[in-house]
C-alpha positions in Angstrom: 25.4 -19.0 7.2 24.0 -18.6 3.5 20.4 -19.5 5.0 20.7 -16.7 7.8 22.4 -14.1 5.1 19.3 -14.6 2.2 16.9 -14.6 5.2 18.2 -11.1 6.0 18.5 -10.1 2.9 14.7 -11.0 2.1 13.7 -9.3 5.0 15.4 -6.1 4.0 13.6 -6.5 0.8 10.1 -6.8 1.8 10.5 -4.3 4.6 11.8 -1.8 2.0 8.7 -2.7 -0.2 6.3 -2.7 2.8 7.9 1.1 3.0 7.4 1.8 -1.0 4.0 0.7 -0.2 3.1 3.4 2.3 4.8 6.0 0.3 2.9 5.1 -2.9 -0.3 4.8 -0.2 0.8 8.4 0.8 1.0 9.7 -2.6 -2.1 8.9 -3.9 -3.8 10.4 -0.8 -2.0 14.1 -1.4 -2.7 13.3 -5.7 -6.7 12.8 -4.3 -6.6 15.4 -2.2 -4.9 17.6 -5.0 -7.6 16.8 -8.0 -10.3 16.7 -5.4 -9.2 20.8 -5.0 -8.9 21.2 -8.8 -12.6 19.5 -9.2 -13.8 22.6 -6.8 -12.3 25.5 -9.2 -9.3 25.9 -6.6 -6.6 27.7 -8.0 -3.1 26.5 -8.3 -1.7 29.0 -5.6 -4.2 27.8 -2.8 -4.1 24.5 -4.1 -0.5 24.5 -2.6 -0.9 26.7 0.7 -3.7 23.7 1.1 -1.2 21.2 2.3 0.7 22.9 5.5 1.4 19.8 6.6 2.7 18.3 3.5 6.1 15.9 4.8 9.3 17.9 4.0 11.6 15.2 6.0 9.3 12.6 4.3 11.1 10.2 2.4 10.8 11.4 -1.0 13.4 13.5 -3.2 12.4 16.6 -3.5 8.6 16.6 -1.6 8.3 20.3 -2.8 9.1 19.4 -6.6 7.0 16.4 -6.6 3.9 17.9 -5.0 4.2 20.7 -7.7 4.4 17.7 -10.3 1.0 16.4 -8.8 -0.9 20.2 -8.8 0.3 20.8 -12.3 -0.3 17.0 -13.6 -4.0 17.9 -11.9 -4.4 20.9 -13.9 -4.2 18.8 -17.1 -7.3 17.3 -16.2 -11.2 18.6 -17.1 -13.3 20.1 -14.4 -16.4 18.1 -14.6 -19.8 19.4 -13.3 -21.1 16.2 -12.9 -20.7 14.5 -9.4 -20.1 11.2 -10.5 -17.4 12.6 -13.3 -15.7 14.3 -10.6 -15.6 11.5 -8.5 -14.5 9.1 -11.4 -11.6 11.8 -12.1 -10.6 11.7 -8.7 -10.5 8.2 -8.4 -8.9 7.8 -11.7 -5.9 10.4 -10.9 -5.2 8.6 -7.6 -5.4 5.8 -9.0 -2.4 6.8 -11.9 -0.3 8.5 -9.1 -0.6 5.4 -7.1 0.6 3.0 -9.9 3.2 4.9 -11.0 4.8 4.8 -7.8 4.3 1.4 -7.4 6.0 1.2 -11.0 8.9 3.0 -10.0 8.7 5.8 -12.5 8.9 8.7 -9.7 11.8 9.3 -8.6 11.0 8.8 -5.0 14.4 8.6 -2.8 17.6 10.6 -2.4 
């Protein structure tokens, strides 16, 4: 009975990581998306009507809050003319968004 319990119990676990995963995945796509915009000179306004489709039943606490935290965590960054600079800075912002999540620092469920 203890083998079947810790089997279930480990397969809740990694099935709630496996849906972490996607979520941080997720994330990191919309923070991409998001400095991407802010690389082009968008402004903050259009930067938000820009994601119509943004998840408001997704899984996150407060998607509207958090997607705010993204725009205005993008606005901290330079606007690079460069190509490759802008690329780097997308990368690199993903990239943060991505391991934070992973890290736990966002607070990501109700």
């Amino acid at each position: 009975m203890k083998i079947v319990l810790t089997a279930l119990l480990l397969t809740l676990a990694s099935a709630t990581t496996a849906s972490h995963a996607r979520t941080c995945i997720y994330l990191a796509s919309v923070a991409e998306q998001v400095i991407e915009l802010r690389q082009n000179s968008v402004r903050t306004k259009d930067i938000r009507h820009s994601f119509p489709d943004y998840p408001h039943s997704f899984k996150i606490y407060k998607p509207d809050v958090l997607l705010l935290l993204i725009i205005n965590d993008a606005f901290q960054v330079q606007v690079y003319e460069v190509p490759t600079e802008k690329l780097r800075a997308v990368y690199n912002f993903g990239n943060k968004w991505f391991e934070d999540c992973l890290a736990k620092k966002l607070k990501l469920n109700k």
